[in-house]
C-alpha positions in Angstrom: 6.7 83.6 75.8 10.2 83.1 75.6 11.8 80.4 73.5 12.6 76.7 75.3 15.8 76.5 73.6 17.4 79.8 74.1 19.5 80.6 77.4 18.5 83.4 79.1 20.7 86.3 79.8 22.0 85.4 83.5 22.7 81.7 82.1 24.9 83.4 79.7 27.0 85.0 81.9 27.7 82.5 84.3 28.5 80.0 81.1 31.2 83.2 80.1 32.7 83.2 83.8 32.7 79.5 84.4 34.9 79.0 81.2 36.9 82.0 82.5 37.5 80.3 85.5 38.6 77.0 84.1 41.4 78.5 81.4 42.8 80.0 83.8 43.2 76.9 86.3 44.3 75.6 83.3 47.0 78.1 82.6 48.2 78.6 86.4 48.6 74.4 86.4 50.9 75.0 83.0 53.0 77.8 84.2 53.7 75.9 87.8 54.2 73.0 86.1 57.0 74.8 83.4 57.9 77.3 86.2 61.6 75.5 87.2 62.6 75.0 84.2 61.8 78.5 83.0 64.0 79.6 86.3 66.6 77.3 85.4 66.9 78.6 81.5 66.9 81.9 83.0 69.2 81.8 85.3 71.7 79.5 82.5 71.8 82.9 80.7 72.2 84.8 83.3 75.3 83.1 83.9 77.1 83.0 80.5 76.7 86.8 80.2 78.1 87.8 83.3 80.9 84.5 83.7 83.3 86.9 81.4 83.4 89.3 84.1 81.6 87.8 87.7 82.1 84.8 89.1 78.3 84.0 90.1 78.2 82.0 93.5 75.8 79.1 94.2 73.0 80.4 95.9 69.6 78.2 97.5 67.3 78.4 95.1 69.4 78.1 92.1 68.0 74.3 91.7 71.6 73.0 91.4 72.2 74.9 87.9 75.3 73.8 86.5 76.9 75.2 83.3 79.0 73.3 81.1 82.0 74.0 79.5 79.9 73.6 76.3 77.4 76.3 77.1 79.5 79.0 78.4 80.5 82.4 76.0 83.1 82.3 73.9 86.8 84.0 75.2 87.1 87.4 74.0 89.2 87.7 71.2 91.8 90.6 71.3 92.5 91.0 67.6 90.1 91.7 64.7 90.0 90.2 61.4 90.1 92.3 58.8 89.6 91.1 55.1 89.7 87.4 55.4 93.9 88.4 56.6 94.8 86.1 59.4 96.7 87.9 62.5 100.0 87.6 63.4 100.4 84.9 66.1 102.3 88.1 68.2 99.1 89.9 67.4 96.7 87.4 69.6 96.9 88.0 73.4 96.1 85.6 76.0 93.2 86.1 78.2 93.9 88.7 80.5 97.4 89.9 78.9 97.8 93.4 78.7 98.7 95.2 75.3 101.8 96.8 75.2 102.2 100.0 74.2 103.4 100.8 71.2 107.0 101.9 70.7 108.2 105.1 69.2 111.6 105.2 67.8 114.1 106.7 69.8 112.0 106.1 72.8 114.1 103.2 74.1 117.4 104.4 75.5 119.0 100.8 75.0 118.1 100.7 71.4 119.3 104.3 71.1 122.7 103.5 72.6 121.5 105.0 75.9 122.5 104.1 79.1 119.2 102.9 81.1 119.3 104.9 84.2 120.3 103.0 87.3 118.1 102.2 90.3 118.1 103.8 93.6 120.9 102.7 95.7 120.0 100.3 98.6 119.9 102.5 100.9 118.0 105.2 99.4 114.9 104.2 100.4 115.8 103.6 103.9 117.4 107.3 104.5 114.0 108.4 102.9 112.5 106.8 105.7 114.4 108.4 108.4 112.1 110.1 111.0 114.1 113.3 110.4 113.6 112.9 106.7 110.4 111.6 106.5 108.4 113.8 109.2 110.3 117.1 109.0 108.8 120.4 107.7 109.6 121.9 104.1 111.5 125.2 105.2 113.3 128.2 103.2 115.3 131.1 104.1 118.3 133.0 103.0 121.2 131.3 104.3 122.7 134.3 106.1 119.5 134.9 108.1 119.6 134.1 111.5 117.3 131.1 112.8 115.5 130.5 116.1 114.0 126.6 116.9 111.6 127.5 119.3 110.4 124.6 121.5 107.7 124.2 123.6 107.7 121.0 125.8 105.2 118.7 128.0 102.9 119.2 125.7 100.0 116.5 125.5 99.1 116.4 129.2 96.3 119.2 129.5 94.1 120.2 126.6 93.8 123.4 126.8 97.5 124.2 126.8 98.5 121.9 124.0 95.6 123.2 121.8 97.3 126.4 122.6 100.7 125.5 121.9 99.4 123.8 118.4 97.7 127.1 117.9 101.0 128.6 117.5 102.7 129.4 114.5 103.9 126.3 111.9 107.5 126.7 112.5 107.3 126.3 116.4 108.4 122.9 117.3 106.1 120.3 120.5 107.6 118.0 122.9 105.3 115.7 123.4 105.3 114.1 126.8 105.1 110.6 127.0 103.0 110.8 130.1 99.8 112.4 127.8 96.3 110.9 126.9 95.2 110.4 123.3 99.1 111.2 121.8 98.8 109.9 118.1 95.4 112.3 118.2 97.1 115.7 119.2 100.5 114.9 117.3 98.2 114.3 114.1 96.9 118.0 114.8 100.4 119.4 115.6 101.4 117.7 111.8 98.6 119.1 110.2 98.8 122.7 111.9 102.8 122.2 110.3 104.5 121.6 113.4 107.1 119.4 114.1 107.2 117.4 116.7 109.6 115.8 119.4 108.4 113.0 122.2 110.4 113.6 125.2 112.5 111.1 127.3 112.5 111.2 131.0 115.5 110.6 132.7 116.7 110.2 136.1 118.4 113.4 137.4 120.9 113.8 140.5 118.0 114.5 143.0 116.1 111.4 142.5 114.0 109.9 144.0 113.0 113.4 145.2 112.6 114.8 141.8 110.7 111.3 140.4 110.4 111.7 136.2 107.9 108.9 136.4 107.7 105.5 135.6 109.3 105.3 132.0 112.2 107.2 133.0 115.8 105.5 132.6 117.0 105.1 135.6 120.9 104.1 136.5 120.0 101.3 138.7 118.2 99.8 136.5 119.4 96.8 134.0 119.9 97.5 130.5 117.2 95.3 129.5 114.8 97.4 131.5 115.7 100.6 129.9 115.7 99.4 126.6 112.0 98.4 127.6 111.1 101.7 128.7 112.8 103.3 125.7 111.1 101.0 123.3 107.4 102.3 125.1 108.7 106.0 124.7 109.3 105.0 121.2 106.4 103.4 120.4 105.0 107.2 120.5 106.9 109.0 118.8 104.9 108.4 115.3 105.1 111.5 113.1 108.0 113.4 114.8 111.4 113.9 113.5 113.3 113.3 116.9 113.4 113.0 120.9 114.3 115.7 123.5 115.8 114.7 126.9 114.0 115.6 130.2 116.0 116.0 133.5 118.5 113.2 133.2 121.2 115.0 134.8 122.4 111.9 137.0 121.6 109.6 133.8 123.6 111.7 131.5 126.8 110.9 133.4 127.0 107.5 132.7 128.4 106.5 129.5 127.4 102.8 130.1 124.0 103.3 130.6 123.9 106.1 127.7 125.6 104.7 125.0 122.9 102.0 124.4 120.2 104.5 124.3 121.9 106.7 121.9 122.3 103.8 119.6 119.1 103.2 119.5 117.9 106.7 118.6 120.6 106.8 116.2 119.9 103.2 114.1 115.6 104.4 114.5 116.5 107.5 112.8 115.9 110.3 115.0 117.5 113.3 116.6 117.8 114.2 119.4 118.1 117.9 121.7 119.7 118.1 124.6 119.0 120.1 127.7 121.9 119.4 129.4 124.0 121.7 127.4 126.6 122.2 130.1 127.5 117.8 130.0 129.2 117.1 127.1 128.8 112.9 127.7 126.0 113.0 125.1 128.0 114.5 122.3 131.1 112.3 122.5 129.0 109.5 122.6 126.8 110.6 119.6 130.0 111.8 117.3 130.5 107.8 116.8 126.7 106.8 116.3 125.6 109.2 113.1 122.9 111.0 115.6 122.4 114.7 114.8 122.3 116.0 118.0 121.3 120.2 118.9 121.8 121.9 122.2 119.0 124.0 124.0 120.9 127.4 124.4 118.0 129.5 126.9 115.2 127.8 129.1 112.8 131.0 128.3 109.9 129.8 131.3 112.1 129.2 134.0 110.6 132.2 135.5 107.3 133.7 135.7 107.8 137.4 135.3 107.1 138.9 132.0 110.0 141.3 132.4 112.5 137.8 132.6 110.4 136.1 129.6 111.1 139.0 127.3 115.0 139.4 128.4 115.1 135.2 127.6 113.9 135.7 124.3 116.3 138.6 123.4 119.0 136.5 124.2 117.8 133.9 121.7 118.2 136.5 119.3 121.6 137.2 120.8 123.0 133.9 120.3 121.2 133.6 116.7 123.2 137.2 115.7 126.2 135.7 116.8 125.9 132.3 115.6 123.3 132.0 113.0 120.9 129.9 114.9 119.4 129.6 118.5 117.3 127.2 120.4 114.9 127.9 122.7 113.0 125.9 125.1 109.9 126.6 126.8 106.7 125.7 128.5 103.0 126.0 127.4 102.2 129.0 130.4 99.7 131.6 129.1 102.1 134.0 130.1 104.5 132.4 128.0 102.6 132.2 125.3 100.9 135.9 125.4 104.6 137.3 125.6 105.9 134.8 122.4 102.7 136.0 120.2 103.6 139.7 120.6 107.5 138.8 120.3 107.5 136.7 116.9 105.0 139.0 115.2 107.9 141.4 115.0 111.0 139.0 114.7 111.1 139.4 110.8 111.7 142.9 110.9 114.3 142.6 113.7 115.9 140.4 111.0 115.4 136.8 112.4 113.1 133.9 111.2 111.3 131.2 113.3 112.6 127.7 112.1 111.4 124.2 112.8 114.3 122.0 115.0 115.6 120.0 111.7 116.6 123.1 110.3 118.9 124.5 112.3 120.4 120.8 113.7 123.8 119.7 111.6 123.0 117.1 109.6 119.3 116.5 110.7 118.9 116.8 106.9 121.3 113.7 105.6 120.2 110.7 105.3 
């Protein structure tokens, strides 16, 4: 018979889980109650460590925290104390001051009865910045070895012939035409392939309107304001390259009035500028007065089809180059053309010649 006064095993265990139950009501009433500002002395810390460095924004739930002057850390201190000595009032640096370094004798040219050296003349930066400068190729060769500028023109219209003209080699020189898609694409190629590059500028020649050179071509009729618009959207291009190469223009050529403006232009932007209309000599009177490098085209190489007249064209580019030191040529992107140039260049070093990009074989396309 069991004892009245003593609790029987299952009374026992829901006593244990009862009192369970209640301390921990208990503590879960405490811990809600304490929660925000537990959250606030949190977040208070988290503040002055990181205010040093990080500018913690207020955020919802940040229970409109505000730190005091009072509580936040201490400025770093730049300068140690070392055996009770005070530092030199130099020695202490304000927040955020930089040290300076520390000086070596004979390092400072003043103090050594130096002249400092002088800074870059004003207009050194600007000549840097030249188009011709700034966006032509590095190039070396013996000074008594003749040069041929090859250039191949209306590139940028169909992508299959300008990847082959960019597939060229470096010192081949693209005109871009200003009638192509997706320009600032293909001429970041041609720079990176180690081309330089030209954007052409249509022109009105003597058979127009017949022979139309589209609709940002300079036309004579037209006022100068208008030109200067259409040159400006030509322009607007001709990122990366070093100058701009005249298309047809014949008619437009002839008129000093309507020229003069437009090699001003060129000139004060910093470009060069080839000429296919070697046989008019309008554009290099009026460029001898503007400081505009200007080079001639000496053989059209693709004005015929026939491989027989393709390789005769580019023997007389080597004529000319014999005979002068240089030669330009100018030329299409044909597969014909280009199948005859690949076999021709691969053996112009041992006939003597080197290929050249345009700005080095143009006088002064390399002054500022």
């Amino acid at each position: 018979m069991a004892h009245p006064y003593k609790p029987s095993h299952r009374g026992i265990a829901f006593a244990a889980t009862l009192v369970v139950l209640i301390v921990a009501a208990v503590a879960a009433w405490a811990f809600s109650r304490h929660e925000p500002e537990m959250a606030a002395l949190r977040l208070a810390a988290d503040r002055q460590h990181l205010s040093a460095s990080v500018a913690l924004p207020e955020r919802p739930g940040d229970q409109g925290v505000v730190i005091e002057p009072s509580e936040r850390p201490p400025e770093p201190v730049n300068h140690v104390e070392a055996d009770g000595v005070e530092p030199e009032v130099s020695d202490i640096l304000a927040p955020g001051e930089v040290p300076a370094p520390p000086t070596v004798e004979g390092d400072d040219p003043v103090a050594a009865g130096e002249q400092a050296p002088e800074p870059d003349a004003p207009g050194a930066s600007r000549a840097q910045d030249l188009p011709r400068l700034a966006n032509a190729e590095a190039f070396a060769a013996p000074a008594d070895q003749p040069r041929i500028a090859l250039i191949i023109r209306d590139v940028g219209r169909l992508s299959l012939e300008t990847q082959a003209a960019i597939e060229t080699p470096a010192e081949v020189t693209l005109a871009f035409s200003p009638y192509g898609r997706d320009l600032s694409t293909w001429i970041g190629r041609a720079r990176v392939d180690g081309h330089e590059t030209l954007m052409m500028l249509p022109m009105e020649p003597v058979d127009y309107p017949r022979n139309d050179p589209g609709p940002l071509a300079l036309l004579t009729n037209l006022g100068a304001g208008d030109n200067a618009e259409r040159l400006d959207r030509v322009l607007a291009d001709a990122d990366g390259s070093v100058g701009i190469i005249g298309e047809a223009g014949s008619r437009f050529l002839t008129e000093p009035a309507a020229l003069e403006p437009v090699l001003a232009t060129l000139a004060e932007a910093g470009f060069l500028y080839v000429d296919t209309n070697a046989e008019n000599d309008a554009v290099a009177e009026v460029a001898e007065g503007l400081d505009l490098p200007v080079i001639d085209v000496d053989v059209e190489v693709t004005d015929t089809t026939l491989r027989a007249m393709i390789d005769r064209r580019l023997l007389e580019l080597e004529t000319i180059a014999r005979d002068r030191g240089h030669a330009v040529g100018l030329a299409d992107p044909y597969p014909i053309f280009l199948e005859q140039f690949a076999t021709w260049s691969e053996r112009l070093e041992t006939r003597g010649f080197v290929l050249a990009p345009v700005t080095a074989v143009v006088d002064g396309a390399n002054e500022p």
